[in-house]
C-alpha positions in Angstrom: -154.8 -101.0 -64.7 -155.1 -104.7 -65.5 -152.5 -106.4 -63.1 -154.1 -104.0 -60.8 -157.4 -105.6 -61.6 -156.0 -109.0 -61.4 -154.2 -108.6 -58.4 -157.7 -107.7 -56.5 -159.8 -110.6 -58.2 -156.7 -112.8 -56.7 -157.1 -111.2 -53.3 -160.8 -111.8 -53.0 -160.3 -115.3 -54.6 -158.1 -115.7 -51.4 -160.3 -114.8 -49.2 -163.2 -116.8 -50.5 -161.2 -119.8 -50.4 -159.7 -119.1 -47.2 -162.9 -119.3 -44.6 -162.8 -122.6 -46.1 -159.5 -123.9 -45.8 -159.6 -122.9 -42.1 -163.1 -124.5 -41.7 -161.0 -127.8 -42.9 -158.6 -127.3 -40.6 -160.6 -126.9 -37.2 -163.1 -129.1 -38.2 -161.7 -132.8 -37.9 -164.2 -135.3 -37.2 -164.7 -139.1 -36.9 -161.5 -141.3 -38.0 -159.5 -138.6 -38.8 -160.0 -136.6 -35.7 -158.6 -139.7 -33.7 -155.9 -140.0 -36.3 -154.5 -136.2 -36.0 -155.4 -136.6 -32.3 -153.4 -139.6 -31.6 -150.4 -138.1 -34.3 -150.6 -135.1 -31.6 -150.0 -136.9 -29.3 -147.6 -139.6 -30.2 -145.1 -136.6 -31.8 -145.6 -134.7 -28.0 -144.5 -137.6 -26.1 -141.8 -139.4 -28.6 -139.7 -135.4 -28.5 -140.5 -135.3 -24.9 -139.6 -138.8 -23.6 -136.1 -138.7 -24.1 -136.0 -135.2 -22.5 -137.5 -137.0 -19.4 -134.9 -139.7 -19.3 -131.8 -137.3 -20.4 -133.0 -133.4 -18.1 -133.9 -133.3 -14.6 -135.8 -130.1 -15.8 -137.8 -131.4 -18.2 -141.4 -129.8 -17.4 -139.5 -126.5 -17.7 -137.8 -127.4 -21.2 -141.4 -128.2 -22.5 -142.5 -125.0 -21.5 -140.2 -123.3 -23.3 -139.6 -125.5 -26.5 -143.5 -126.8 -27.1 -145.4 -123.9 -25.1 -148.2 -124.0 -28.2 -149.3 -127.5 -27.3 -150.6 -126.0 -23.7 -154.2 -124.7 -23.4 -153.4 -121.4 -21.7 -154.4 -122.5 -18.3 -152.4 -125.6 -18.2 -149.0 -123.1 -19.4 -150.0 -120.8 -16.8 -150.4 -123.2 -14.2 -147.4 -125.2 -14.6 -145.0 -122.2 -15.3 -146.3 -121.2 -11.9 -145.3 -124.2 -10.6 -141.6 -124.6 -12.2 -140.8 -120.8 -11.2 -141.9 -121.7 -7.1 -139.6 -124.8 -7.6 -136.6 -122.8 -9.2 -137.7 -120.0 -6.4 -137.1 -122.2 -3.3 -134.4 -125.2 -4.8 -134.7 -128.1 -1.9 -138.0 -126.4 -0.7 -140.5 -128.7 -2.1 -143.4 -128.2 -0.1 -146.4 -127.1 -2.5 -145.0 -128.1 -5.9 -145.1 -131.0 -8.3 -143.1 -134.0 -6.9 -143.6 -135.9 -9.8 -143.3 -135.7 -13.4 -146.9 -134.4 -14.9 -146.5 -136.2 -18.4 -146.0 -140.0 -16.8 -147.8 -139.2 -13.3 -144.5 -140.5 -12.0 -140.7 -139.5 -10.3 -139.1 -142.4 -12.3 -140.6 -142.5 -16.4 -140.7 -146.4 -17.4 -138.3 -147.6 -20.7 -141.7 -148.1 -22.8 -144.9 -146.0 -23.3 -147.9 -147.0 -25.7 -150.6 -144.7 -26.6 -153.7 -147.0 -25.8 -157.7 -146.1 -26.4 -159.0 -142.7 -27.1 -162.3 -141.5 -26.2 -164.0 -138.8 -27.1 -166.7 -136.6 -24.5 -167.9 -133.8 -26.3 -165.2 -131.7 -28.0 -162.6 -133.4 -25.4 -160.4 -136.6 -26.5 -158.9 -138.9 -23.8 -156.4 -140.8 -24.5 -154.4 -143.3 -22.4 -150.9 -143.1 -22.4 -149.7 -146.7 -20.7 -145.8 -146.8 -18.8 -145.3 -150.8 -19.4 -143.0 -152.2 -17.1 -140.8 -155.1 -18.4 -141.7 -158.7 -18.5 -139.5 -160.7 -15.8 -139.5 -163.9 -16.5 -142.1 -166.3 -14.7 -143.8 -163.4 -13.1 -146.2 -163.0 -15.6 -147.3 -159.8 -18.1 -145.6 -156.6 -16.7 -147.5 -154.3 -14.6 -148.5 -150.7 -15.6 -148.9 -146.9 -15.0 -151.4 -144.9 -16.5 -151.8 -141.0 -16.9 -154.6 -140.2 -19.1 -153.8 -136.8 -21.7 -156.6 -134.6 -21.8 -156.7 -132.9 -25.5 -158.8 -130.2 -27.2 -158.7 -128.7 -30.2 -158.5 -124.9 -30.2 -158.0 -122.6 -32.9 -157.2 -125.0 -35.8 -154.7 -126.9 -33.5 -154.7 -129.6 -30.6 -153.5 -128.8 -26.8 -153.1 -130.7 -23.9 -156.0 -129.2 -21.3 -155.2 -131.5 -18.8 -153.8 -134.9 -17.6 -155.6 -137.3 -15.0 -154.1 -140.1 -12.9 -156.7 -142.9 -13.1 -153.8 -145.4 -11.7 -153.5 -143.3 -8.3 -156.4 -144.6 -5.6 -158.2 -141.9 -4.0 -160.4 -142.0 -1.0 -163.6 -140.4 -2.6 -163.4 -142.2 -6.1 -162.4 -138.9 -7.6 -159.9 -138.9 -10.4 -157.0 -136.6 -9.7 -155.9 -134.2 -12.3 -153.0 -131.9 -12.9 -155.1 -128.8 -13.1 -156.6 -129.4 -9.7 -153.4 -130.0 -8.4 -151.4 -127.1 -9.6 -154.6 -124.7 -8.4 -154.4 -126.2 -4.9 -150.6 -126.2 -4.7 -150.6 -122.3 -6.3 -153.4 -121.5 -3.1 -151.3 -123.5 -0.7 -148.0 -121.3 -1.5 -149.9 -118.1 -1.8 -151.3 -119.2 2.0 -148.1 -119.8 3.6 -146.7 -116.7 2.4 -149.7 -114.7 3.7 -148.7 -116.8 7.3 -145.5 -116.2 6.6 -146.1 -112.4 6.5 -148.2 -112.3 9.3 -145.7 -113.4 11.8 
């Protein structure tokens, strides 16, 4: 009857201490939260960047090796995406032409996380493609893709990525999210043409 009694006082100590623990873990704020944020990040892109440079299919392998660090509508978005390509192979019409993670076809030989800022519960942080130095031409030129992060039940995910570096016409900044939503309505259209001829 005792290590019955003890075994309940150890499950309710358990779940005292456990709203707790949990509280810790969601709520990061201050120099911490741009510590585990920029850890986040750094980890994301140091497993993915040689995947980049080594697999032609490198959004898809991301998908399936690091699916948790997707909000659920980025995942869903850019599955939708790889499964059109791998649909239609040479049919690139309404798809990503470009690699998401670098906002680019060709990822650069050196990326630096740069400054984070934080808008509400939403961190930015700049992620910087350096080209090299060539002598007498001055400091190297760069490409930008800004990483959209959140933090969402006790862990970080990517919610988005935006392309400052790309000039639009209406000063708008172009982000993934809006593009795979357009390109998904754009595909869905010409199939409905498609079926009406």
């Amino acid at each position: 009857m005792k290590v019955a009694q003890n075994a309940i006082i150890t499950c309710w100590s358990v779940l005292l201490v456990l709203p707790g623990s949990l509280q810790a873990q969601t709520a990061l704020s201050g120099p911490d939260a741009l510590k585990s944020v920029r850890k986040f990040v750094q980890d994301f892109y140091g497993w993915y960047f040689p995947k980049a440079l080594e697999f032609q299919d490198s959004v898809d392998l991301a998908l399936k090796d690091r699916a948790y660090v997707f909000s659920p509508e980025l995942f869903k978005e850019l599955k939708e995406d790889t499964d059109a390509k791998a649909r239609s192979p040479g049919h690139e019409m309404y798809v990503l032409g470009s690699d998401p993670f670098f906002d680019t076809q060709e990822p650069l030989e050196r990326y630096e996380l740069r400054r984070i800022t934080k808008r509400g519960h939403t961190y930015f942080v700049e992620v910087v493609g350096v080209y090299p130095v060539r002598p007498f031409e001055g400091p190297g030129k760069t490409q930008e893709v800004i990483a959209e992060v959140e933090r969402r039940s006790g862990h970080w995910v990517f919610t988005n990525f935006l392309s400052p570096s790309v000039d639009t016409q209406f000063g708008d900044t172009p982000n993934l999210l809006e593009t795979l939503r357009s390109n998904r309505k754009d595909r869905e259209r010409e199939k409905q043409d498609t079926r009406a001829k």
